[in-house]
TIKEVEX-325362 format. One record per residue (C-alpha): residue number from 1; residue in three letters; x, y, z. Coordinates in Angstrom, 3 decimals, padded with zeros to 6 digits. Example, Ala and Ser with C-alpha at 12.3 -4.5 7.8 and 13.67 -1.06 7.14 Angstrom:
REM residues 2
+-----+-----+----------+----------+----------+
:   k :   r :       px :       py :       pz :
+-----+-----+----------+----------+----------+
:   1 : ALA :  012.300 : -004.500 :  007.800 :
:   2 : SER :  013.670 : -001.060 :  007.140 :
+-----+-----+----------+----------+----------+
//
This chain:
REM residues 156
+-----+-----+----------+----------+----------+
:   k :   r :       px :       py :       pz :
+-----+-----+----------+----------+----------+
:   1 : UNK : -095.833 : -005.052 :  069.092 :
:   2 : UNK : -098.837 : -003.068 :  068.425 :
:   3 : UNK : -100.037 : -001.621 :  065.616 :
:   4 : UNK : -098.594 :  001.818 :  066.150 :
:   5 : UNK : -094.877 :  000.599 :  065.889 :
:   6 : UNK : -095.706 : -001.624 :  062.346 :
:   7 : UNK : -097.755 :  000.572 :  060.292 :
:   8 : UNK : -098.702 :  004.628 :  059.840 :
:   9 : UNK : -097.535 :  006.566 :  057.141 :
:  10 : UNK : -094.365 :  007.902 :  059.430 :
:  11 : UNK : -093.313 :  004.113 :  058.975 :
:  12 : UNK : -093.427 :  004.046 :  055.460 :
:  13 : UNK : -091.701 :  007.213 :  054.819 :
:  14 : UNK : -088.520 :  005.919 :  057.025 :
:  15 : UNK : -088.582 :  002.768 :  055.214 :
:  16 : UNK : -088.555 :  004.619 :  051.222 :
:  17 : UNK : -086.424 :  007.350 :  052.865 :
:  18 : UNK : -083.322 :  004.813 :  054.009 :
:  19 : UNK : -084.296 :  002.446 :  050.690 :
:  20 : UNK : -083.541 :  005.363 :  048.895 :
:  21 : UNK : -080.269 :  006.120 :  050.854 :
:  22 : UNK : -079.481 :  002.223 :  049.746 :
:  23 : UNK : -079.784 :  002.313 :  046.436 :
:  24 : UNK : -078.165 :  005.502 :  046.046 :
:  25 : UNK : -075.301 :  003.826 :  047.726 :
:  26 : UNK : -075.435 :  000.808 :  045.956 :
:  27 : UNK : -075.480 :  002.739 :  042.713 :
:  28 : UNK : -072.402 :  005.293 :  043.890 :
:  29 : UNK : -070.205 :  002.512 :  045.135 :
:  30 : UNK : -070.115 :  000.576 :  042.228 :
:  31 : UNK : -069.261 :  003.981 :  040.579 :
:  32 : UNK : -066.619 :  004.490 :  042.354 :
:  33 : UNK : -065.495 :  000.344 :  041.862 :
:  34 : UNK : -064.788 :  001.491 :  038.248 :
:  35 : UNK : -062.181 :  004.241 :  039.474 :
:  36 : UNK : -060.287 :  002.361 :  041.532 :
:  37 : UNK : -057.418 :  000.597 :  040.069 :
:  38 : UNK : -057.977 : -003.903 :  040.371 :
:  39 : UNK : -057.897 : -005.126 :  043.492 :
:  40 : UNK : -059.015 : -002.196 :  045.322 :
:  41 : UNK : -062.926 : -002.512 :  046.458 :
:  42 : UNK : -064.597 :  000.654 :  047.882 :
:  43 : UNK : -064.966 : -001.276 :  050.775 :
:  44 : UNK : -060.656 : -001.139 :  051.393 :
:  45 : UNK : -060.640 :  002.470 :  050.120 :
:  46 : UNK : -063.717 :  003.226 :  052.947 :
:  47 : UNK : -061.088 :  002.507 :  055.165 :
:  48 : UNK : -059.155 :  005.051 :  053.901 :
:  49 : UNK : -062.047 :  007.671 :  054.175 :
:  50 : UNK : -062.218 :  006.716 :  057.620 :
:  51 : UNK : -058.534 :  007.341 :  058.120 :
:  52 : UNK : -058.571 :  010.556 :  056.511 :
:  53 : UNK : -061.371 :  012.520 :  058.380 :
:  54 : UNK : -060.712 :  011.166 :  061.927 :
:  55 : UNK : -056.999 :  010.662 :  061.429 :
:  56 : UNK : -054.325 :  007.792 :  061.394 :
:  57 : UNK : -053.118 :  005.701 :  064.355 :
:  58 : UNK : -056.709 :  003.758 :  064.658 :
:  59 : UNK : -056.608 : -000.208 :  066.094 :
:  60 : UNK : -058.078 : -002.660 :  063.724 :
:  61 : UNK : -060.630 : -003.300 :  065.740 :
:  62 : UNK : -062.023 :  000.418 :  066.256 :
:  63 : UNK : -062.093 :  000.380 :  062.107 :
:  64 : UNK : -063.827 : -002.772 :  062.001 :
:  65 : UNK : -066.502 : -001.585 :  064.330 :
:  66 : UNK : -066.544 :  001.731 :  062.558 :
:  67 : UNK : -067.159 : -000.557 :  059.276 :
:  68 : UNK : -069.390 : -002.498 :  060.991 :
:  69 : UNK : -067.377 : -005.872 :  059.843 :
:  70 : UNK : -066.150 : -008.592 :  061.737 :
:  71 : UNK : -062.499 : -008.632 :  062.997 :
:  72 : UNK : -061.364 : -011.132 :  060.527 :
:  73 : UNK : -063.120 : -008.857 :  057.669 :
:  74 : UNK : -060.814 : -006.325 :  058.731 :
:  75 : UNK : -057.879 : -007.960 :  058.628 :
:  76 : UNK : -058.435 : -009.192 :  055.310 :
:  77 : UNK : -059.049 : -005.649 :  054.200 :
:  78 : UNK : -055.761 : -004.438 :  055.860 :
:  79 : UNK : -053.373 : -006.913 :  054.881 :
:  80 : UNK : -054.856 : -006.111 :  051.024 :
:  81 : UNK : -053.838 : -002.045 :  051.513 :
:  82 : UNK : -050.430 : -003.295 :  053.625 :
:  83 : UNK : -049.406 : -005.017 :  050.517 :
:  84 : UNK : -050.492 : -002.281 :  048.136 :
:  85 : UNK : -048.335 : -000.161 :  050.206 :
:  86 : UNK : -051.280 :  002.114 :  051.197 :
:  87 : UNK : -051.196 :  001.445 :  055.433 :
:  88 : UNK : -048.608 :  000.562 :  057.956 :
:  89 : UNK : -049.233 : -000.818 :  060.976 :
:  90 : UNK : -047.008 :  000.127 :  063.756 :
:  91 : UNK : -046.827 : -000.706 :  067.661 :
:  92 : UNK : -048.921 :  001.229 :  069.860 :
:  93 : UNK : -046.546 :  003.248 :  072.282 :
:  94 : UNK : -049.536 :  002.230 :  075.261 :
:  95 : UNK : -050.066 : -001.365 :  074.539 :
:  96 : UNK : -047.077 : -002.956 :  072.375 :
:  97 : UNK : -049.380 : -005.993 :  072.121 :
:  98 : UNK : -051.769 : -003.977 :  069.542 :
:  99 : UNK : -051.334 : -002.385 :  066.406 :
: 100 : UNK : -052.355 :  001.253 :  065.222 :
: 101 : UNK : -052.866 :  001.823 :  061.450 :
: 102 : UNK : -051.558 :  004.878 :  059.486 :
: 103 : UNK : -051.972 :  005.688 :  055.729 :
: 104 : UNK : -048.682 :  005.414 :  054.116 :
: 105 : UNK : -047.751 :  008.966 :  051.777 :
: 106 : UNK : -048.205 :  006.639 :  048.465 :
: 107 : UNK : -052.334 :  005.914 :  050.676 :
: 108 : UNK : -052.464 :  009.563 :  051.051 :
: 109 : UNK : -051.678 :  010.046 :  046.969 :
: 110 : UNK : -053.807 :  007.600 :  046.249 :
: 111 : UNK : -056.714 :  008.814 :  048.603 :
: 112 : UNK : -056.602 :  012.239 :  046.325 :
: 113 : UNK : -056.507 :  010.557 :  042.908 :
: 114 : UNK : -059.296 :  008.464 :  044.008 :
: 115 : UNK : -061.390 :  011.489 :  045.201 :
: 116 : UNK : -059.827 :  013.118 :  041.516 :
: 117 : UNK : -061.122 :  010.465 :  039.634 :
: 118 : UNK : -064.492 :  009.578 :  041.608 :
: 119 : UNK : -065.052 :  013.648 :  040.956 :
: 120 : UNK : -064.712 :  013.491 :  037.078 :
: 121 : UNK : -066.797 :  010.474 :  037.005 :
: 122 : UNK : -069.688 :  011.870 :  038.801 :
: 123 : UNK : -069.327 :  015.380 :  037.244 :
: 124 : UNK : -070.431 :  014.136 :  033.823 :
: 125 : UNK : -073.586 :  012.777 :  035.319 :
: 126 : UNK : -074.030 :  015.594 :  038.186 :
: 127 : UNK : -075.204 :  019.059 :  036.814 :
: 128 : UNK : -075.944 :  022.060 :  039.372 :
: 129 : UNK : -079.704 :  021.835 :  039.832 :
: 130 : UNK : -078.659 :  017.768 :  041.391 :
: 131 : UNK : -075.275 :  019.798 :  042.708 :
: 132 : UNK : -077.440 :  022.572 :  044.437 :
: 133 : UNK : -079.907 :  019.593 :  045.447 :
: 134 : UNK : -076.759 :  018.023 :  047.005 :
: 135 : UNK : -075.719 :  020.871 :  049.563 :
: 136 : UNK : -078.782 :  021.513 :  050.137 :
: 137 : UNK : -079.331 :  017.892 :  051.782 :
: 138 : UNK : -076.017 :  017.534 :  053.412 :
: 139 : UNK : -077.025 :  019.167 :  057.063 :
: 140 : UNK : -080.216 :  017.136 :  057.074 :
: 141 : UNK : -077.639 :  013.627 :  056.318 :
: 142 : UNK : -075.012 :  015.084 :  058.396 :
: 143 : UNK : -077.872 :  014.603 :  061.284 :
: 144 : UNK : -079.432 :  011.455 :  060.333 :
: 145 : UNK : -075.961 :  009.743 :  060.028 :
: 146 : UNK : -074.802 :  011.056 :  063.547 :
: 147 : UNK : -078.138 :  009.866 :  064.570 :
: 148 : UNK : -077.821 :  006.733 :  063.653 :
: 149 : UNK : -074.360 :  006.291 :  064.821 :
: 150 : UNK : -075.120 :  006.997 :  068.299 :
: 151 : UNK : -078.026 :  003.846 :  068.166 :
: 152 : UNK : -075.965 :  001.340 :  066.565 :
: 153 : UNK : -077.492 : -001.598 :  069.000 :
: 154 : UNK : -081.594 : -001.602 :  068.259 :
: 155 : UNK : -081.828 : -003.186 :  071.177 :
: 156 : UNK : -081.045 : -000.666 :  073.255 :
+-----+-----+----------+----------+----------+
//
């Protein structure tokens, strides 16, 4: 590689822009860990998230590689909200040898408390100068996430 690619300033603002990102998501997730009754990990109720804004009947394996986890990862996740009573999974009606995953009404209620409770927890820290700050941000995300969804492989 030459120089160009490891060094500049451009570099270094990437690297403290997405550290940033990472801690901020570190710090917010274990937030949210604190809201969510025992046994629940933000990582299960992600898959929840995911459920909600694209919608139910999803394969296990288009989750996992939404998640970016391994297949096994997944599974482990989904029998945990199966037995909570928070996802079915039921036959697809093309393939009967896979599965499709739906929230369940009782995932749906708990979804919205979740979102309830994660909102009271960061309103007592969140006042509108870091609100306005927020809103103001979320295009600029919105286009760095979609960014770096479509170049998932860095090899490519």
């Amino acid at each position: 590689m030459t120089a160009d690619h490891d060094t500049g300033p451009d570099r270094g603002t990437v690297f403290a822009f997405f550290n940033e990102i990472g801690i901020i998501a570190q710090l917010s997730q274990a937030l949210l860990g604190k809201v969510l009754p025992d046994g629940v990990h933000p990582s299960h109720f992600a898959i929840m998230n995911h459920l909600v804004r694209l919608g139910d009947g999803r394969p296990p394996v288009r989750i996992a590689s939404a998640m970016q986890v391994t297949k096994a990862t997944m599974t482990h996740s989904l029998t945990v909200l199966e037995k909570r009573g928070l996802i079915e999974t039921r036959p697809s009606a093309e393939d009967a040898r896979s599965k499709l995953v739906y929230l369940t009404e009782a995932g749906r209620s708990f979804h919205a408390e979740a979102i309830a409770g994660a909102n009271r927890t960061f309103g007592r820290i969140v006042g509108e100068q870091e609100l306005q700050t927020m809103r103001d941000s979320m295009p600029a995300l919105v286009e760095i996430r979609k960014l770096l969804d479509e170049n998932r492989d860095p090899g490519a």
